[in-house]
C-alpha positions as CSV (number, residue, x, y, z in Angstrom):
1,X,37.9,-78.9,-6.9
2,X,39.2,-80.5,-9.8
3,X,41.7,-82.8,-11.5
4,X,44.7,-80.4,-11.8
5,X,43.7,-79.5,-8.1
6,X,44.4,-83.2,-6.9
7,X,47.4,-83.4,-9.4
8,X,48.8,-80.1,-7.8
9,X,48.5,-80.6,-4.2
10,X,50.1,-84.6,-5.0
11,X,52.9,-83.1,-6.7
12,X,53.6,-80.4,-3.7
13,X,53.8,-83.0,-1.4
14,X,56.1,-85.1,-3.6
15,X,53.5,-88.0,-3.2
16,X,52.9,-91.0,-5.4
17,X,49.2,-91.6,-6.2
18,X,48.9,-94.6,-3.9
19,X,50.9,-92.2,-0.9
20,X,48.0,-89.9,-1.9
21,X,45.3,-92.4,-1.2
22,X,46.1,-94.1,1.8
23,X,46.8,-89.9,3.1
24,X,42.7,-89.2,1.8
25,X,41.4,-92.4,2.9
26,X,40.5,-93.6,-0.7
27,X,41.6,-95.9,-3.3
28,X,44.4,-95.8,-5.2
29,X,42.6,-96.3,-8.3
30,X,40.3,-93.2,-7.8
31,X,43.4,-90.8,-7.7
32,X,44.7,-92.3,-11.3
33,X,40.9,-92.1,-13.0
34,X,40.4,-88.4,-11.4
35,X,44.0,-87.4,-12.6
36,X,43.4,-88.9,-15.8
37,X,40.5,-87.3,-16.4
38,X,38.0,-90.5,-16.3
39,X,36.2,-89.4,-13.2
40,X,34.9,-86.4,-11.5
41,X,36.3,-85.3,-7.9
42,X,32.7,-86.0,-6.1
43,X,31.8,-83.9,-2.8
44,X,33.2,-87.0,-0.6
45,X,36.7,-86.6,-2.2
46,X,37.0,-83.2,-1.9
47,X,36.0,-83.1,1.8
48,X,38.5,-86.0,2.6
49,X,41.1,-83.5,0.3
50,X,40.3,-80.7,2.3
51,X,40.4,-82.5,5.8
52,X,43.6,-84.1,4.9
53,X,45.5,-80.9,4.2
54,X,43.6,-79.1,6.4
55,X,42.0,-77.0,3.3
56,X,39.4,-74.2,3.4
57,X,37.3,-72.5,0.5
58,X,39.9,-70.0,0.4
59,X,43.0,-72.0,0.2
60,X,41.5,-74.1,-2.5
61,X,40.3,-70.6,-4.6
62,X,44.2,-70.1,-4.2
63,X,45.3,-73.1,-5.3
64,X,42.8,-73.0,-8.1
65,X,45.0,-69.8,-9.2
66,X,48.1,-70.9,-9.1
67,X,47.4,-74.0,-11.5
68,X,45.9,-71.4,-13.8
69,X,48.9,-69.5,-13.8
70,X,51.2,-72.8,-14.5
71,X,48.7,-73.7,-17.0
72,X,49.2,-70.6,-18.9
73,X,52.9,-71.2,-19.1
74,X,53.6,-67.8,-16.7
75,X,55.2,-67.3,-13.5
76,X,52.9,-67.3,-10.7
77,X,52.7,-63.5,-9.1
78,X,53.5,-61.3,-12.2
């Protein structure tokens, strides 16, 4: 999991950072420095991700697609 992973799954949800945090069980300030870049999503974070939106390996290696697709500027599914 990574950065654009959090950023995605925020955004989805139409969640401000903070609305994110509270929903993970983590600080506020953690969401801004992994969005930004400054720190790493660690194995705790992405386990309190994944039980918060009820997330398995799969449905992150989706996720993880989709971004890639966005990033590249193309519609998903062509």
């Amino acid at each position: 999991m990574n950065k654009e992973i959090i950023k995605f799954l925020r955004q989805s949800y139409s969640m401000t950072q903070r609305d994110f945090a509270k929903l993970v069980n983590c600080s506020f300030a953690l969401i801004a420095l992994v969005e930004v870049g400054k720190r790493k999503v660690s194995s705790d974070l992405e386990k309190k991700v994944k039980n918060a939106f009820n997330l398995d390996d799969q449905d992150i290696q989706s996720i993880t697609s989709l971004v890639s697709e966005f990033s590249k500027g193309l519609p998903p599914f062509m």
